[in-house]
N, C-alpha and C positions, 0 to 999 in steps of 0.2 A: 527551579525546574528549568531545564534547557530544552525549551520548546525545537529551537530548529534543529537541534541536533535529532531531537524524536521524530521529526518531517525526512530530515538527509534518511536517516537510517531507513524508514518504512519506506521512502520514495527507493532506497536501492532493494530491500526486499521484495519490492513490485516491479522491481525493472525497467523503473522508468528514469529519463533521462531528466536534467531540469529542464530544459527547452521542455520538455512533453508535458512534467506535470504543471510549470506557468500554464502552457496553453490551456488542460484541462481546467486547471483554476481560477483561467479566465484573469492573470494577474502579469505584469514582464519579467522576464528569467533574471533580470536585477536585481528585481524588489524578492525575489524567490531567494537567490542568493545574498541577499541581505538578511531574509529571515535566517535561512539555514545558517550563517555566518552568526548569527545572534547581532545584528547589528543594529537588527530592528525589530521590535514585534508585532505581530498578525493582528489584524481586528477580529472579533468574536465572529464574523462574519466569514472574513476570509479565510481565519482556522475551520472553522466549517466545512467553506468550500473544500480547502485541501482535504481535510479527512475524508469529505464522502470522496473525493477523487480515489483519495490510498485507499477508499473501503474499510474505515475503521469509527467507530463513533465520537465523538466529543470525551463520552463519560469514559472509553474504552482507552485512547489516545491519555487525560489523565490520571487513570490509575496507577497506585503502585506497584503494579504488576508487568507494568509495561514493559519495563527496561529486562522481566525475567521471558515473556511472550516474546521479544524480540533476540534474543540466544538461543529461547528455545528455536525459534523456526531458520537460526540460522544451521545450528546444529545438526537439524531436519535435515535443512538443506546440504549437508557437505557430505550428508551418509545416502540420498537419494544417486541411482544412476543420471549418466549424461539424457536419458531417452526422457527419463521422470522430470529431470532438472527442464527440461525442454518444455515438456507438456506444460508444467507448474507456469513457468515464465507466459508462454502463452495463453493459458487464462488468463492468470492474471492480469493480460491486457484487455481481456475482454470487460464489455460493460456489464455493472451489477445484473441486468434482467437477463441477458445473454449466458452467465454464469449461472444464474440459476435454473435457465432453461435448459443447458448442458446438464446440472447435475441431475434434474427431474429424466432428461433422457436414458442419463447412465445408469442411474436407481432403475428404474423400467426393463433395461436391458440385463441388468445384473437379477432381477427377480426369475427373467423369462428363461435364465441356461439351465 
């Protein structure tokens, strides 16, 4: 299993930068780049931290399905417009509770038209 390579790839489907997700992971953009290089592996801990950063689980992160969930959403992605492409990236920086607090808004709004 090539763990950092499955970190590079969800860190670029999130649109985050390494500078960004070290800092979220509370770890230095060296040791980030060393994971993602495979040069070194993550402690149980610190793969942790990075997945709730990218918002994926442990159990989610390794499955066998992964490597097919990450084409699909690339896929997604190259047939969304620039406006969609936009919106997506910008959730997606948003924090877990602020994400879900968006989508409880837009469900609400989308019941009310």
């Amino acid at each position: 299993m090539n763990v950092g390579k499955k970190i590079k790839e969800l860190r670029k489907i999130r649109n985050l930068t390494g500078v960004e997700l070290a800092d979220r992971a509370f770890i230095s953009q060296s040791y980030l780049s060393d994971i993602e290089r495979d040069k070194t592996k993550p402690s149980l801990d610190t793969l942790f931290t990075i997945c709730n950063v990218l918002d994926i689980s442990l159990a989610a992160f390794f499955s066998d399905s992964f490597e097919v969930d990450i084409n699909e959403q690339l896929k997604l992605m190259d047939l969304l417009s620039t406006d969609t492409k936009n919106l997506v990236e910008l959730i997606n920086k948003l924090p877990k509770n602020e994400k879900n607090a968006l989508m409880t808004y837009l469900n609400e709004r989308l019941k009310n038209m």
